[in-house]
C-alpha positions, 0 to 999 in steps of 0.5 A: 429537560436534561434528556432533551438538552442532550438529545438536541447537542447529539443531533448538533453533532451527527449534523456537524460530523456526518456518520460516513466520516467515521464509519464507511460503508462496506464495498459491495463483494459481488460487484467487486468481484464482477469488477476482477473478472475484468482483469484478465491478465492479473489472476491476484489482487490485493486489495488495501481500504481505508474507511475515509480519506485521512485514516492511517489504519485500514484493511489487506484482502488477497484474492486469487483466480483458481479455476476462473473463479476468484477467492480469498486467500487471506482476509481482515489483515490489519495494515497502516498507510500514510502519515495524511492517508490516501490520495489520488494525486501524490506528491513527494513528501506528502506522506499520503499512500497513492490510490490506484492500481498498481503492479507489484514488482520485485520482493526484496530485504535485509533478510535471506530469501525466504524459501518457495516464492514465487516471485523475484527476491533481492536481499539488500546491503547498505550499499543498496539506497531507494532515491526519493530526491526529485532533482536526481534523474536516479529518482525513484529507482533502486541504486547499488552505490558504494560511495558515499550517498550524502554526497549524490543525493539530496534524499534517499532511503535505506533499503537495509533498514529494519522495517525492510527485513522483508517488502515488496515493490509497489510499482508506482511511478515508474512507467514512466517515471515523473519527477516529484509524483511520488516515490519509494512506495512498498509493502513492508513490516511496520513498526507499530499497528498504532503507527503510520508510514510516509506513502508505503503499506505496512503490516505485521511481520508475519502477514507480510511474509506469508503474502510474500510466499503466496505472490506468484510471478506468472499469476502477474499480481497487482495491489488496489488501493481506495477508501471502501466506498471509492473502491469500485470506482477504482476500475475504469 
């Protein structure tokens, strides 16, 4: 009887809580990879998942083009998104990473520029602030100001800040920029692998940089963000 009892609280369970919602389904590789040789300008993708919607953890994959034929670079690498998860509709301060395809800009950090990359490299000072303050029209744009910023900027970030040592620019929201939609999205170092961000990508110290050494310019590089099972639908 006590056997039975909980079995039937086990199926209560499975039947309130589906199983998708704890466990997605890995993508398909031979379709994603069908779905990259579309892309003819961009000859590497990272790819960012999570397993559902609302997770904080998910995983990093960077697939490159060597002789038409895409491979993987660096695989199953640990990284932390927003503080609610992802979402296909951001907003400032809603501490959710923006699903999508996105083109990576700029490498930039408080430390020296690390040797042989491949793409742009800005060290930052602490005159150097990224604006998240949707009233300002220098939202979502990198300023150098030597004044004092309380008195510019309702909010704005840091960009010598210590989990900035190294990053990259995700380039969302810029093309054209739309005030309140999100800003200040990056791959960075994260404090914590337990942790969490406010909309950006964050890894280990070691991971970031060895992707940062590998990102190439010319290679005109982009990141995919989407849950596993969403990740297809990614490429319309």
């Amino acid at each position: 009887m006590r056997k039975i009892s909980l079995l039937l609280l086990c199926l209560m369970f499975i039947g309130i809580f589906p199983f998708e919602s704890f466990a997605a389904s890995p993508f398909d590789e031979k379709k994603l990879l069908e779905k990259l040789n579309k892309l003819k300008k961009n000859e590497q993708v990272i790819i960012v998942t999570t397993d559902y919607a609302k997770a904080r953890n998910g995983k990093l994959v960077f697939y490159q083009k060597e002789n038409g034929k895409w491979k993987k670079v660096f695989s199953n690498i640990d990284v932390i998104v927003g503080k609610n998860g992802i979402t296909e509709n951001k907003k400032e301060g809603d501490g959710k990473t923006p699903v999508g395809i996105y083109p990576l800009g700029t490498a930039f950090g408080s430390a020296k520029k690390p040797s042989g990359i491949k793409i742009p490299y800005r060290q930052t000072t602490k005159y150097d602030y990224w604006i998240d303050d949707p009233s300002s029209k220098d939202y979502n744009k990198w300023i150098h100001y030597l004044g004092n910023p309380k008195t510019r900027w309702k909010s704005f970030e840091r960009l010598n800040h210590p989990l900035y040592k190294y990053a990259v620019v995700i380039r969302y929201n810029d093309n054209p920029i739309v005030k309140g939609k999100g800003s200040a999205i990056f791959l960075h170092i994260w404090s914590r692998p337990s942790g969490y961000t406010l909309g950006c990508v964050a890894m280990y110290e070691k991971n970031l940089l060895k992707i940062i050494q590998t990102l190439d310019s010319k290679k005109n590089p982009v990141i995919v963000i989407n849950e596993k099972r969403k990740l297809l639908e990614t490429f319309r």
